[in-house]
BALUM-234148 format. One record per residue (C-alpha): y, x, z. Coordinates in Angstrom, 3 decimals, padded with zeros to 6 digits. Example, Ala and Ser with C-alpha at 12.3 -4.5 7.8 and 13.67 -1.06 7.14 Angstrom:
2
+----------+----------+----------+
!        Y !        X !        Z !
+----------+----------+----------+
! -004.500 !  012.300 !  007.800 !
! -001.060 !  013.670 !  007.140 !
+----------+----------+----------+
//
This chain:
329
+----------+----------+----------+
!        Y !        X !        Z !
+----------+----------+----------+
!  086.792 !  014.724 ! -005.524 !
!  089.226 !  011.513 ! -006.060 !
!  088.426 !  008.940 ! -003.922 !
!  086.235 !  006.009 ! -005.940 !
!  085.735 !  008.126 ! -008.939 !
!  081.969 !  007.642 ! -008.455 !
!  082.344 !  003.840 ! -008.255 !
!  084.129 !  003.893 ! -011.351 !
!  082.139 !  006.098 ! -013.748 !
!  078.877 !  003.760 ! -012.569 !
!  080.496 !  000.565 ! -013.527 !
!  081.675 !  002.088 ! -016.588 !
!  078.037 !  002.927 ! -017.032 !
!  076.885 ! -000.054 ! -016.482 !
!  079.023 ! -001.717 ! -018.581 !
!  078.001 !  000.381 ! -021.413 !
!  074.346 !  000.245 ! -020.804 !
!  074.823 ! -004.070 ! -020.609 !
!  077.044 ! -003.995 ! -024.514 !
!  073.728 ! -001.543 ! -025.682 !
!  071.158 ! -004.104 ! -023.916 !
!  072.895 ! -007.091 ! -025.935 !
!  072.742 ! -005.599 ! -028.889 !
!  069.328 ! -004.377 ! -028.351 !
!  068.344 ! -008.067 ! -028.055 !
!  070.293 ! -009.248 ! -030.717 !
!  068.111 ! -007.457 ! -032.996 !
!  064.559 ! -008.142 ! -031.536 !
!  065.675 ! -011.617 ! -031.611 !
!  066.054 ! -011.556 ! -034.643 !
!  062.758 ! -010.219 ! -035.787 !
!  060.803 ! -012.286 ! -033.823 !
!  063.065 ! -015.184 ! -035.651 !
!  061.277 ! -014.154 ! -039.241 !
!  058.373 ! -012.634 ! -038.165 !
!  056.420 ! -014.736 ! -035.924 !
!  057.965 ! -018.576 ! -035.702 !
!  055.381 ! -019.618 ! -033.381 !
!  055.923 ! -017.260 ! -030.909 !
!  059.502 ! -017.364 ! -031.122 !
!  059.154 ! -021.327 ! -030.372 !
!  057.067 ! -020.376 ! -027.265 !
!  059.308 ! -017.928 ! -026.157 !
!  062.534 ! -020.158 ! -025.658 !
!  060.504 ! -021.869 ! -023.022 !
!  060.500 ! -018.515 ! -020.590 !
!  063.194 ! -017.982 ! -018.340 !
!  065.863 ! -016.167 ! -019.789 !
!  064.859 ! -012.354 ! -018.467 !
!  061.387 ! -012.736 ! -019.051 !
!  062.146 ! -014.021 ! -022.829 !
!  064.600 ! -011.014 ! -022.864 !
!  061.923 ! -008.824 ! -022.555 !
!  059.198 ! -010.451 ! -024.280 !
!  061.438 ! -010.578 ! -027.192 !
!  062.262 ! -006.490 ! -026.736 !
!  058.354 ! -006.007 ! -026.716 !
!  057.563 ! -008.256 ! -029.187 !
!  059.987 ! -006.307 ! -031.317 !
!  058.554 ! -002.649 ! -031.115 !
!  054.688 ! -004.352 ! -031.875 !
!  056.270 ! -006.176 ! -034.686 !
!  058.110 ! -002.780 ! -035.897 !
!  054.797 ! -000.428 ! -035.398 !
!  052.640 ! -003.024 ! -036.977 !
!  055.358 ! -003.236 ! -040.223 !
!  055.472 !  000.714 ! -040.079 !
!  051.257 !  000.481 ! -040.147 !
!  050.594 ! -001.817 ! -042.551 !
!  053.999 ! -001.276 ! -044.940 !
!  055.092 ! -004.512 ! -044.530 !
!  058.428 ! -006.145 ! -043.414 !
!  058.407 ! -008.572 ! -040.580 !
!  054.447 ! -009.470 ! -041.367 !
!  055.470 ! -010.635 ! -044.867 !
!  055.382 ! -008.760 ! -048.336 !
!  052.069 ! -006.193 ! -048.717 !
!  053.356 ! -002.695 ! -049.894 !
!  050.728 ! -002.280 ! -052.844 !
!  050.647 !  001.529 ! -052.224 !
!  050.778 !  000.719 ! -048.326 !
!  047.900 !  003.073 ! -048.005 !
!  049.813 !  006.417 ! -049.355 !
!  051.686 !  007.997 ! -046.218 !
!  050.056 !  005.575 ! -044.088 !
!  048.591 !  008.869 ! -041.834 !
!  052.269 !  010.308 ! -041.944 !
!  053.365 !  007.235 ! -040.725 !
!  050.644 !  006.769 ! -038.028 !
!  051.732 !  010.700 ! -036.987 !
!  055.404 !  009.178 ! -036.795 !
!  054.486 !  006.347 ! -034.658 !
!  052.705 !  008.260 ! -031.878 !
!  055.327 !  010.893 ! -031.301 !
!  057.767 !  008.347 ! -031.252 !
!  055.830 !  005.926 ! -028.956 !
!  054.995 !  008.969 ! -026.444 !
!  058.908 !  009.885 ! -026.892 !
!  059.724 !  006.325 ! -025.554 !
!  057.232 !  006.464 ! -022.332 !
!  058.653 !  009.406 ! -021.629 !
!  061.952 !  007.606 ! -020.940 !
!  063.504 !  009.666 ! -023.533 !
!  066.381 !  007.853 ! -026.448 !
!  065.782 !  006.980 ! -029.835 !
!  068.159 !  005.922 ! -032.683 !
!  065.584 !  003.386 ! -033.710 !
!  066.109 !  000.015 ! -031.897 !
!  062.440 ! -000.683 ! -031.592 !
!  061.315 !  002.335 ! -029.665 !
!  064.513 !  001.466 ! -027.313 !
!  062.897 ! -001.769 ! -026.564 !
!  060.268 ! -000.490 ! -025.886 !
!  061.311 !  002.561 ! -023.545 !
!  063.583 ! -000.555 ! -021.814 !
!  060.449 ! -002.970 ! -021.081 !
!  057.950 ! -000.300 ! -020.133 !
!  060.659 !  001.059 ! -017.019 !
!  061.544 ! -001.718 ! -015.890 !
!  058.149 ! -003.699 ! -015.634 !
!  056.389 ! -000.042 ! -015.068 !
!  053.526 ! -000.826 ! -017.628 !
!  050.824 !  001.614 ! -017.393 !
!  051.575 !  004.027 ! -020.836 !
!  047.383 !  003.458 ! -021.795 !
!  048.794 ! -000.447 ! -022.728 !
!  051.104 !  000.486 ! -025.436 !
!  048.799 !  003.759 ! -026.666 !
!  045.812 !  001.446 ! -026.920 !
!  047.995 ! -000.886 ! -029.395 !
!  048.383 !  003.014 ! -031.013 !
!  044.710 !  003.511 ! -031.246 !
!  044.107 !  000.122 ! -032.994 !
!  046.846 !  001.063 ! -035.642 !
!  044.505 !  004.204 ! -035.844 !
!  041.653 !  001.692 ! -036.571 !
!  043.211 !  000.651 ! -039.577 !
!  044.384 !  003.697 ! -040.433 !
!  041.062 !  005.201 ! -040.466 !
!  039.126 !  002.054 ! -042.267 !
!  036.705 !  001.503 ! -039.319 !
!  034.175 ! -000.522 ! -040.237 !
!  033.491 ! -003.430 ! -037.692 !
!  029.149 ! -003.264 ! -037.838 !
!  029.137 ! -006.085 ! -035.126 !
!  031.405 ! -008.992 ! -033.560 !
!  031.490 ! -006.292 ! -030.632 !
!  032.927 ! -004.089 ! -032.686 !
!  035.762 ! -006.483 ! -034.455 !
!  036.706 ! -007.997 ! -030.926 !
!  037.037 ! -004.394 ! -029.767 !
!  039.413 ! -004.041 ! -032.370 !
!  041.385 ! -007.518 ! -031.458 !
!  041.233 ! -006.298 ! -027.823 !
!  043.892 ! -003.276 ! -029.477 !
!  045.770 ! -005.166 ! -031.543 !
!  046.782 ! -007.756 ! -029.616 !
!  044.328 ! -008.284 ! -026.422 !
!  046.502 ! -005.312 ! -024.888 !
!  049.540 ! -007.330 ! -026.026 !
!  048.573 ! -010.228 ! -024.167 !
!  048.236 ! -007.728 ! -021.074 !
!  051.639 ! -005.905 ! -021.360 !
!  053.202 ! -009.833 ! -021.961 !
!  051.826 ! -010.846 ! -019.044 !
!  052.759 ! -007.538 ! -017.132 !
!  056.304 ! -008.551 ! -018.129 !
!  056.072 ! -011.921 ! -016.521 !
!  055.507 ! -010.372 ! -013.224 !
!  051.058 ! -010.478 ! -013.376 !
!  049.369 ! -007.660 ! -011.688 !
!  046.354 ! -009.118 ! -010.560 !
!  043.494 ! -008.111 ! -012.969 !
!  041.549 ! -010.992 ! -013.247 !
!  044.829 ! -013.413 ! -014.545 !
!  045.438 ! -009.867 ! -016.834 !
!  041.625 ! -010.534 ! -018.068 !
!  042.717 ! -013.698 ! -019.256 !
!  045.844 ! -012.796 ! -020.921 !
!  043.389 ! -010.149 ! -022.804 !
!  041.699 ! -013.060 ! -023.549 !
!  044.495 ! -014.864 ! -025.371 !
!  045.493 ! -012.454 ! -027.578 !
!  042.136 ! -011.714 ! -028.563 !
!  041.655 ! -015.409 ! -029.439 !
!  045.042 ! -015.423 ! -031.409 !
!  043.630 ! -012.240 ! -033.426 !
!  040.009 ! -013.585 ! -034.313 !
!  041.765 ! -016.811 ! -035.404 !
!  044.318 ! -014.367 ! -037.566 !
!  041.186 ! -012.594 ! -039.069 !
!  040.101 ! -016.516 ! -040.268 !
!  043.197 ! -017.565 ! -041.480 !
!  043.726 ! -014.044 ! -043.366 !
!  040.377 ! -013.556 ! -044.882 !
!  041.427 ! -013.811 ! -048.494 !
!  044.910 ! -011.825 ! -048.339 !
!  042.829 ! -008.634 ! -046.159 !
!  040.255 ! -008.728 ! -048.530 !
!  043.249 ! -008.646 ! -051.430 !
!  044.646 ! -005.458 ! -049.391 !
!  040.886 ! -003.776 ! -049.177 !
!  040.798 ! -004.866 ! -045.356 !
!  037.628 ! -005.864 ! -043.788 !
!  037.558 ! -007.279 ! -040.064 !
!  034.682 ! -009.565 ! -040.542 !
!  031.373 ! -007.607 ! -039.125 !
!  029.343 ! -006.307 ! -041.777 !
!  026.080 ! -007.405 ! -040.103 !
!  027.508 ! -011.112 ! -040.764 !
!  028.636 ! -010.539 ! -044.189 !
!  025.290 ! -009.280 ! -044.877 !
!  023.624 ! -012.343 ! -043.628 !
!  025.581 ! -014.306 ! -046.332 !
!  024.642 ! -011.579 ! -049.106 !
!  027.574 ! -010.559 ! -049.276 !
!  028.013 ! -006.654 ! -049.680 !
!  031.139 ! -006.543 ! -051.080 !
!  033.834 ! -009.188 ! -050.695 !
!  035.108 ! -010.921 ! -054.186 !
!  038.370 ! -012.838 ! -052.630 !
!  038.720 ! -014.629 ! -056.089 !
!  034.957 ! -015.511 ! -056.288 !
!  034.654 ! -019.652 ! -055.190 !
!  031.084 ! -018.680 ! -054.080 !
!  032.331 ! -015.848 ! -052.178 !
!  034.849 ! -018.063 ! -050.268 !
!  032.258 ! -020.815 ! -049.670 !
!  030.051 ! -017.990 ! -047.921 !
!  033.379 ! -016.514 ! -046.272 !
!  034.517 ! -019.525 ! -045.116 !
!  031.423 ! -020.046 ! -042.968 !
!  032.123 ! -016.761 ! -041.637 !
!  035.595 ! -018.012 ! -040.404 !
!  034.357 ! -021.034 ! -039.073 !
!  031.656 ! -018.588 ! -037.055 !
!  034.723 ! -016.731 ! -035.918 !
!  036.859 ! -019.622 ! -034.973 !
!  033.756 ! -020.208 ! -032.806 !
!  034.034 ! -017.152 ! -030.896 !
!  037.818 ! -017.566 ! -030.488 !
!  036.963 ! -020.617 ! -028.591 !
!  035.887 ! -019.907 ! -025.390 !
!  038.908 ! -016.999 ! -025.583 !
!  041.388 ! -019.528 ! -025.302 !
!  039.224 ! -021.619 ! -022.478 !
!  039.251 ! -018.544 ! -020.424 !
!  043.015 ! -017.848 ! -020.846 !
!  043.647 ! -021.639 ! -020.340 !
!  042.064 ! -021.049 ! -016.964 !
!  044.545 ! -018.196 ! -016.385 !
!  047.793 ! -020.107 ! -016.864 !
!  047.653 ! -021.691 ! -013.285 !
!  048.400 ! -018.018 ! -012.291 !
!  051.774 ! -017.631 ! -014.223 !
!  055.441 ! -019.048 ! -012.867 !
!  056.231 ! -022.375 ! -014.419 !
!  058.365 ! -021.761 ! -017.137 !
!  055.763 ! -018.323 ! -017.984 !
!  053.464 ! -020.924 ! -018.170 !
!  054.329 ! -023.273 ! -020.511 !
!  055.452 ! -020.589 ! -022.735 !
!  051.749 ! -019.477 ! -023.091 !
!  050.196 ! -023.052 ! -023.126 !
!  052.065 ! -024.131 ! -026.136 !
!  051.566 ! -020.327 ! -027.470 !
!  047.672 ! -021.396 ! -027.093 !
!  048.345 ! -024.885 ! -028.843 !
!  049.989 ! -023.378 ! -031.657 !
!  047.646 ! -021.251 ! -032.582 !
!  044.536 ! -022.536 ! -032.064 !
!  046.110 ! -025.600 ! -034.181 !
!  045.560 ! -022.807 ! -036.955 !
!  041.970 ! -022.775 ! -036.386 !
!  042.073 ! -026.615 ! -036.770 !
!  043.942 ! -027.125 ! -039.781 !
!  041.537 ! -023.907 ! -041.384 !
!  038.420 ! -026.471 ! -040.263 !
!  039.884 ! -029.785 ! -041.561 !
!  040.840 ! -028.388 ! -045.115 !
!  038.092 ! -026.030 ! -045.408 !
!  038.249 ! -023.229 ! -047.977 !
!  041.175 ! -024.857 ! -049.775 !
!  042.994 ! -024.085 ! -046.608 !
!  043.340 ! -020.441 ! -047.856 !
!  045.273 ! -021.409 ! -051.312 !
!  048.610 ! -021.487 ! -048.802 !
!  049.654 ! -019.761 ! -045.806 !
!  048.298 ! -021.610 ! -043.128 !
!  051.044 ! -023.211 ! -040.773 !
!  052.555 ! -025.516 ! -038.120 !
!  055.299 ! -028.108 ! -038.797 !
!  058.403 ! -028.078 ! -036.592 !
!  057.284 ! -031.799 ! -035.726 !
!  053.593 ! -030.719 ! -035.004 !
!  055.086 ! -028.233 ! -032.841 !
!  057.008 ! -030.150 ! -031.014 !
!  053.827 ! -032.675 ! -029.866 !
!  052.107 ! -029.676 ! -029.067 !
!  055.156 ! -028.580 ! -026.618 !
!  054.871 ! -031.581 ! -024.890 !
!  051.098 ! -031.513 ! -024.511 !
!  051.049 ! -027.649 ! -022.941 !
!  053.403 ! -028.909 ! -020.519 !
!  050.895 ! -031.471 ! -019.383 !
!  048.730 ! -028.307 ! -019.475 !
!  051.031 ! -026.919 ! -016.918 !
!  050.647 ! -029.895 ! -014.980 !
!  046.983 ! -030.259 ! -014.829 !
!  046.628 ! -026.455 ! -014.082 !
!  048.510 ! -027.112 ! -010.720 !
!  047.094 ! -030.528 ! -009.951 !
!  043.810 ! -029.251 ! -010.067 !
!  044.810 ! -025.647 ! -008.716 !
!  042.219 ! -024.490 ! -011.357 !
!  042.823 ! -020.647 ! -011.286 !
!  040.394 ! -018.624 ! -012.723 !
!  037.784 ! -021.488 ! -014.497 !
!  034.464 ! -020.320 ! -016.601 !
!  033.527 ! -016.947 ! -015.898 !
!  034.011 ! -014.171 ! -018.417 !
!  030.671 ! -012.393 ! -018.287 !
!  029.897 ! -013.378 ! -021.948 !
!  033.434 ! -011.841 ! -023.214 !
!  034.907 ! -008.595 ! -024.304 !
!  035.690 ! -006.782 ! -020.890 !
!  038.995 ! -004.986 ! -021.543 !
!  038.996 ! -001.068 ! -020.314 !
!  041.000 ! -000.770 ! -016.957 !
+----------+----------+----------+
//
């Protein structure tokens, strides 16, 4: 064997293993560009390896939610998004258990994702359980109770919050509690804002046992009673979102500074949603409800006093969270 030759072919590995990493990035970063602004705001905040691999999770949830729902980057409703939608679903788990199985795929997504689960070592059940709430959807569940529609946020993004967190260096379960927490809150706020365009698509998050409490068997999204009656269902779940983001508040005391701030203004962002959906009531819903660059940059500057307080106070772990979904470890 020549002298060095091992030396060589490993830095001519790792070479071509940093040009494929780049260009990995270079197209998550992009999608998180068009499909979620606000968290692609947050996310410049993190240091630069832990927004690295946010961004290259953020981009396989973003690509499995698209493949789901037959969408592109959140934006533009397939009206046949239903036909193949099981195919698709089929697709998305054998690809998904490919990827944990630290095995290749052509498709940039599931490379992100293969990329961020080794090197973090998130437990597989993180990313299947986002799996099994694209199954939800899928399948039409119907969400009887609150119970049931927060056990379907915990899926869809509540696990997000915990594999986010995992890749900011959290293992202790109660902080990963209250990064559950977070994304749950961003998801019941989602379900507010998005009332009228699920019920367009013939989706139904709201809990039937609610929607029968306002009469309401069926959901008419171009009805003005119907939105009068939905809107106080929004405002109910806006309400339940709220002590969500209290609890994950708590938890950002727990995170490295820069992690931090990145979640506080994640927090501000979106529960500014919820405020703007209050203030304009159900006119709020004849637009896409959003943040202005300038709003977001007062609401920067008041998560890092967030930060602040959190370590002034050393406040930790804050209200308890017997009252709240408890995530399955």
């Amino acid at each position: 064997m020549i002298p060095g030759t091992d030396t060589s072919q490993q830095k001519q590995a790792a070479r071509e293993a940093s040009v494929e990493t780049k260009a990995l990035l270079a197209i998550s970063r992009e999608t998180i560009e068009a499909g979620s602004k606000s968290f692609a705001t947050a996310s410049k905040l993190f240091d630069s390896r832990t927004r690295d691999d946010a961004v290259l999770l953020y981009a396989w949830c973003r690509y499995a939610d698209d493949l789901i729902d037959g969408q592109t980057l959140g934006h533009d409703q397939q009206a046949d998004f239903r036909q193949g939608q099981q195919e698709r679903l089929d697709e998305l788990k054998q690809r998904t258990a490919v990827a944990l199985e630290g095995k290749r795929d052509p498709e940039p997504a599931f490379e992100a994702l293969r990329h961020v689960v080794a090197r973090h070592r998130i437990p597989h059940e993180h990313p299947l359980a986002l799996v099994r709430g694209f199954e939800m959807d899928v399948a039409e569940r119907a969400y009887v109770t609150i119970a049931d529609t927060e056990d379907y946020c915990y899926h869809v993004a509540g696990v997000v919050g915990v594999m986010m967190a995992q890749v900011m260096g959290v293992r202790s379960e109660a902080t990963l509690d209250r990064a559950s927490d977070l994304g749950i809150a961003f998801q019941l706020t989602n379900i507010a804002r998005d009332v009228i365009d699920d019920a367009h698509a013939g989706r139904v998050y709201l809990p039937l046992d609610w929607l029968k409490e306002e009469g309401l068997e069926r959901i008419d999204p171009d009805s003005s009673e119907h939105r009068q009656r939905l809107y106080k269902l929004a405002l109910r779940l806006l309400d339940r979102a709220d002590p969500h983001y209290e609890s994950a508040h708590a938890g950002i005391a727990a995170l490295p500074w820069r992690s931090a701030w990145a979640i506080a203004a994640a927090g501000r962002v979106y529960r500014d949603i919820g405020r703007k959906l209050r203030q304009e009531g159900p006119d709020a819903w004849k637009q896409r409800i959003s943040t202005t660059k300038s709003r977001k940059l007062v609401l920067l500057g008041l998560a890092l006093k967030d930060v602040v307080l959190s370590r002034a106070r050393r406040r930790r772990y804050g209200p308890l969270r017997d009252a709240l979904y408890q995530r399955p470890v």
